[in-house]
N, C-alpha and C positions, 0 to 999 in steps of 0.2 A: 227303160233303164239301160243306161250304157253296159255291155256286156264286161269289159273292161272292169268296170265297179265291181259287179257281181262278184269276179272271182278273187281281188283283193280285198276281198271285206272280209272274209274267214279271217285270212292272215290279219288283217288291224284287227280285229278284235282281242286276239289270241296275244298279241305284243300291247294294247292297252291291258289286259288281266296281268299279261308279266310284269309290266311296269308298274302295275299298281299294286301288286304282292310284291315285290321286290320295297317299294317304297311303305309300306305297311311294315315290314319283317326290319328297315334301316330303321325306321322310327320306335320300333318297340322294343329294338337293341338294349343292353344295359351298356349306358356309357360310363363304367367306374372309373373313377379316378384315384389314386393313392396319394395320400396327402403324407407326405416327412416333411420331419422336424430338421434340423442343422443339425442338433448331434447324429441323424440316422443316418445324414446324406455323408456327413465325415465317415462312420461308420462301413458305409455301403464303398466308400473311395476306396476305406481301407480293407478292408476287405478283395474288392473285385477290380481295382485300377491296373490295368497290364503294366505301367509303369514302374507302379505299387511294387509290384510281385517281380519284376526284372530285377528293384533293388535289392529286395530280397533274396534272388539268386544272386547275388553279386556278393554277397555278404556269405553265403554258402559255398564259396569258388573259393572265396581268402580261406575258409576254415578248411578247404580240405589242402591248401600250400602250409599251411599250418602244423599237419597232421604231417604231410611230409618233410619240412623240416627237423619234425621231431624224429624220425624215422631210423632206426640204427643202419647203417649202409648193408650191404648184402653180401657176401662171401664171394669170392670166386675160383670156380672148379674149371681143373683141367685135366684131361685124360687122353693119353697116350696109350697106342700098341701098337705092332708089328713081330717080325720073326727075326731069327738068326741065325744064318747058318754057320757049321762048323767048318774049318780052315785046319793048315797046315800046324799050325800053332793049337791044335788041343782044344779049341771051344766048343762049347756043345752046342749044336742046333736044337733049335725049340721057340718058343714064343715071346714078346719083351712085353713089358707095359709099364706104364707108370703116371701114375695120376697127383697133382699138384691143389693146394688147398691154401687161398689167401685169404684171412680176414681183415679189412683193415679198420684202422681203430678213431672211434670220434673221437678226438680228442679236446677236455675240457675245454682249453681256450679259442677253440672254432667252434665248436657243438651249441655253446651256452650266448654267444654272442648274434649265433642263426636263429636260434631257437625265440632270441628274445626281440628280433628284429621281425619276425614271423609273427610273434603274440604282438607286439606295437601293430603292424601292420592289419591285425583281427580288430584291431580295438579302432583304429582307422574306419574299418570297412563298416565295422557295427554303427559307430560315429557317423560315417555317412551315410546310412538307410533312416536311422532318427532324423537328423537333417531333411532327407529327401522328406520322409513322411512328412517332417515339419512342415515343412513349404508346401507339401501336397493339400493337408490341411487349413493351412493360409491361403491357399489358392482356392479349395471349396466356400467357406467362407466369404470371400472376396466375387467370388460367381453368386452366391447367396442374397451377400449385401445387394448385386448389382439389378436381381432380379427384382428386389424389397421393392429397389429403387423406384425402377421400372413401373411394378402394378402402380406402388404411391400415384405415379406420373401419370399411371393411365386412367384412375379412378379418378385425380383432379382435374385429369382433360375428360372426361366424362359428364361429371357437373360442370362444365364451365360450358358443355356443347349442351346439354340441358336447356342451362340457363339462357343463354346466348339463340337458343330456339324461340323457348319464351317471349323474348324477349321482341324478335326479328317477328313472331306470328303477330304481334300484341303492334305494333309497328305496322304490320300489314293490312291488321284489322282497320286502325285509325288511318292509315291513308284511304283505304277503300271508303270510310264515309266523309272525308276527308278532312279531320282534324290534323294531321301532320303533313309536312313537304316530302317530297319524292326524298329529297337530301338523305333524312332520316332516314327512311326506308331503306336508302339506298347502303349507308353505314352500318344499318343492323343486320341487312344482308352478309355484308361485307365481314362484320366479327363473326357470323354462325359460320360463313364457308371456312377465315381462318381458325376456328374453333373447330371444326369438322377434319383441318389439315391434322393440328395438333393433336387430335385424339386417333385418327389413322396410325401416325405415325411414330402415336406411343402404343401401340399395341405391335407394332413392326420390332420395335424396338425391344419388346416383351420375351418377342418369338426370338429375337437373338439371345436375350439372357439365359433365356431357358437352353438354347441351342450349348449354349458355352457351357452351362454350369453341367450338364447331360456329359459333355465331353471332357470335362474334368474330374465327376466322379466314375466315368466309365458306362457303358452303355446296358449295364444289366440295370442301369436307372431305366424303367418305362416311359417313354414318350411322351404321354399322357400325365406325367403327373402333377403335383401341387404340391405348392409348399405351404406352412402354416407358419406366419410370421406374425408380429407384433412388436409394437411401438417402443422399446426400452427406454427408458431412465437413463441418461447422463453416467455411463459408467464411470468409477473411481478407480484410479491407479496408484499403485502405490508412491513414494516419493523416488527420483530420482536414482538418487546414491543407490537404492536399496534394488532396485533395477539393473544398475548397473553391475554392481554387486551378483545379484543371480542372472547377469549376461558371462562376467568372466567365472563363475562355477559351472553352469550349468547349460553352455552353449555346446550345442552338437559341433558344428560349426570346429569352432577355438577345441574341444576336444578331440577332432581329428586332426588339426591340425598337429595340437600336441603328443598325439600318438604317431604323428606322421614324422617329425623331429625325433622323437627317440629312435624311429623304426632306422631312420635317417644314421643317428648315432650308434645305435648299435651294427649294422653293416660296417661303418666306419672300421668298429673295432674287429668284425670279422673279416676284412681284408687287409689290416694290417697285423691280425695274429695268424693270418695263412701265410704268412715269410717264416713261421718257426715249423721246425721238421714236422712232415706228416709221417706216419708210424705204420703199419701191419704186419700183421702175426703170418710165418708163412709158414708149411708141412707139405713135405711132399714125399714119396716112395718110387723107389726104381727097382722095378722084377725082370731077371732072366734067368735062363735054366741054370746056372750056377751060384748065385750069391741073388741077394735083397740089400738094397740099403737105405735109411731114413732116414730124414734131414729133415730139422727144424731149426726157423732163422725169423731172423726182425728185418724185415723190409722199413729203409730209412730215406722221405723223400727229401731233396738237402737243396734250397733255394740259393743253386750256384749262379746263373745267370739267368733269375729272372724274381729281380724283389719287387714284384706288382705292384711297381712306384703308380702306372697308371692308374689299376684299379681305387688304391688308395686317393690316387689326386683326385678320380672321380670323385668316391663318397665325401673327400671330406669337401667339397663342391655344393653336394646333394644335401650333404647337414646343414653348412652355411646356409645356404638356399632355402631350406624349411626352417630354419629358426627365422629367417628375413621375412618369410610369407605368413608365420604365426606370429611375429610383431603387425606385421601390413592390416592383418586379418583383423586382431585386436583391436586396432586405433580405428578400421574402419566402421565395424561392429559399433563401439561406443558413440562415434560422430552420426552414424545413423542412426543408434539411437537415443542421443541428445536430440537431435534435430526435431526427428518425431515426439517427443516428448514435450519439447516447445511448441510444436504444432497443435498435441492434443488439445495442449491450455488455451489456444487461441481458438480452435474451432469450439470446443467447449463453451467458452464464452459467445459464440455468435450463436452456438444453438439454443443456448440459455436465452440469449437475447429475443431471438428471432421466436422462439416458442412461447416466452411471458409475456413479451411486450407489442412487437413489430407486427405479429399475424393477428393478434389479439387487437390491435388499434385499427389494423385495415381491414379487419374482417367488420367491427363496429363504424366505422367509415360507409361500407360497403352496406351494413342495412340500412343508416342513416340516408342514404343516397338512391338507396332503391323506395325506402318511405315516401321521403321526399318527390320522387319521380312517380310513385301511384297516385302521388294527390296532386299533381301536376306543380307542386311548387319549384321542381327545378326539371333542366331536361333532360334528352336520353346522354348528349355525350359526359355527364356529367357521371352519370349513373355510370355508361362503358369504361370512364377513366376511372373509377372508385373500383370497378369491377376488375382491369387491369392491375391497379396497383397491388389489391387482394391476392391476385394470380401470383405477379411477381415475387410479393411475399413469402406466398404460401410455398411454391418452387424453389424460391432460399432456403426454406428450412428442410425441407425433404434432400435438396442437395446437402444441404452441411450436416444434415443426418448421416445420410452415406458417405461423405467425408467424415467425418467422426470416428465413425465404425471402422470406416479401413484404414483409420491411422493409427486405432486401439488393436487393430489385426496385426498393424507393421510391429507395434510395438510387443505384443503377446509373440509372434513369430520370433524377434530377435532375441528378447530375454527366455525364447524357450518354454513355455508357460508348464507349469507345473502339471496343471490339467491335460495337457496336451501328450505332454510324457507321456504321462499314467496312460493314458486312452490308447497309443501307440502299444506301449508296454503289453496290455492287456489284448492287442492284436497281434502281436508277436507268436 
């Protein structure tokens, strides 16, 4: 026995026992998976999206510029000392001091036009975190659908590589005792390998869905997990007008804009009521070893050479400018969502179509052809093209599925969906 052997065989034996408890302890693992629904995965967005929660700080920043606009300004103190010494003139030496005391005063028609420009401005900010959630929401959803998609895709490439197996063994059998030409054999080869591309690369495609929808509700989603989805019914929207309707009430969107014009106009009027006098209360006292005196006066600030023409031209700039952007905002909103609204009724109808009729004829096509082709009365390409067309079909209506769905998302996103609020609200 080669000595050489001898003294490696301890060490292999000891690395096949590792390897093989190592691969014992992988297998007996629990692989759990968590399965969520769509409203847990919105939930879980809202909740844990670092995005999420940055808007939310942002909406905590305006409330505290808010708190300081209301703020009454703060007094200003001033203190004086030194000495004095006496002179030929009679003064007494001894100590000075004198301390001075301004308060200046808000006055109504500056106070009330900051203050209201501040609260416009809160109600902006609040306006934009709904919004944002909005979309964040729309965005979960839209990663949901695309995952549906997805498995759909990869379950029907699945049976078709099934079949398309079948089909190429059943092929291979009969040329082996040679009832069929190489041709054949050679075609049935030819659909199973592109059948085997297709289903590769709907499971690639799977792992991106999942990759995306993970990164849009944020990553305290598990890696690992599942979604539990199912086939919905043809949702119903309501008509039109009545959409549009609760777009201009109840759009996040259009009401920060609207808050953003006020904020706009009241500035306006707080830079052109700072051209009338600003006001403070002064008190002050002067101490030295002979006398005390007290004086109190009205400090008057008097806009001799400087009537903040600029500041004024800005704001009233920044008004015009947000009422122009909450006109813009408006007409677009609505043209988006006519548009999708048109669309809903036309995809609606092709999934209607394509689900009663189109899959239903070619999938009956499709046994016809495979009958036919067990009892030899017709042949295999007849069978693979009935088997195609089927495919085709079938593919249509899973895509115009997920079209459907994310153009009932565009549409629930822009009118704001009631439910959608609520769910945000309740995160709040």
């Amino acid at each position: 026995m080669d000595p050489y052997l001898s003294v490696i065989r301890p060490f292999f034996h000891i690395a096949l026992i590792w390897v093989c408890t190592a691969s014992l302890i992988w297998a007996q693992a629990p692989s759990t998976k968590t399965v969520f629904t769509l409203d847990q995965l919105i939930q879980l967005a809202l909740e844990s999206n670092p995005q999420v929660m940055a808007a939310r700080d942002q909406t905590r920043a305006v409330s505290g510029q808010l708190r300081s606009a209301r703020a009454i300004p703060n007094p200003e103190f001033e203190v004086n000392t030194g000495q004095q010494r006496g002179t030929s003139g009679g003064l007494s030496t001894g100590n000075l001091s004198q301390w001075v005391v301004t308060q200046p005063l808000d006055m109504p028609y500056t106070r009330f036009p900051r203050v209201n420009a501040a609260e416009a401005s809160m109600r902006a900010a609040e306006a934009n975190r709904i919004a944002f959630e909005v979309e964040t929401i729309a965005r979960v959803r839209q990663s949901f659908y695309e995952l549906v998609r997805r498995e759909a895709e990869s379950r029907a490439a699945d049976e078709d590589l099934d079949l398309t197996k079948q089909i190429r063994d059943r092929m291979q059998l009969r040329y082996d005792v040679g009832e069929t030409a190489r041709f054949e054999l050679i075609r049935a080869q030819t659909e199973f390998l592109n059948a085997e591309i297709v289903a590769q690369g709907s499971k690639l495609r799977i792992e991106q869905a999942r990759s995306q929808l993970r990164k849009v509700v944020g990553f305290n989603l598990p890696a690992n997990f599942e979604i539990a989805a199912k086939v919905d019914s043809i949702p119903k929207l309501p008509d039109l007008k009545l959409l549009l309707d609760n777009l201009r009430n109840q759009s996040p969107e259009l009401k920060r804009a609207k808050a953003e014009v006020e904020a706009s106009e009241s500035r306006l009027s707080f830079e052109q009521n700072s051209r009338l006098p600003q006001l403070a209360i002064k008190a002050q006292q002067y101490n030295d070893p002979n006398f005390t005196d007290r004086l109190y006066g009205l400090v008057v600030s008097i806009p001799i050479w400087d009537f903040r023409q600029g500041q004024i031209t800005e704001a009233e700039a920044n008004a015009s400018k947000a009422r122009n952007q909450l006109n813009a905002q408006t007409q677009s909103l609505e043209t988006q969502l006519e548009s999708a609204y048109k669309l809903y009724e036309i995809t609606s109808f092709q999934v209607k179509t394509l689900d009663e009729r189109v899959v239903q004829l070619a999938a009956s096509a499709r046994k016809i052809a495979e009958t036919s082709y067990r009892f030899g009365e017709r042949g295999m390409l007849e069978f693979l093209d009935a088997q195609r067309t089927f495919r085709a079909a079938r593919n249509d209506l899973i895509r115009a599925r997920f079209e459907l769905a994310s153009i009932v998302n565009e549409i629930e996103r822009l009118s704001a969906s009631p439910e959608w609020v609520a769910m945000i609200e309740g995160k709040k």
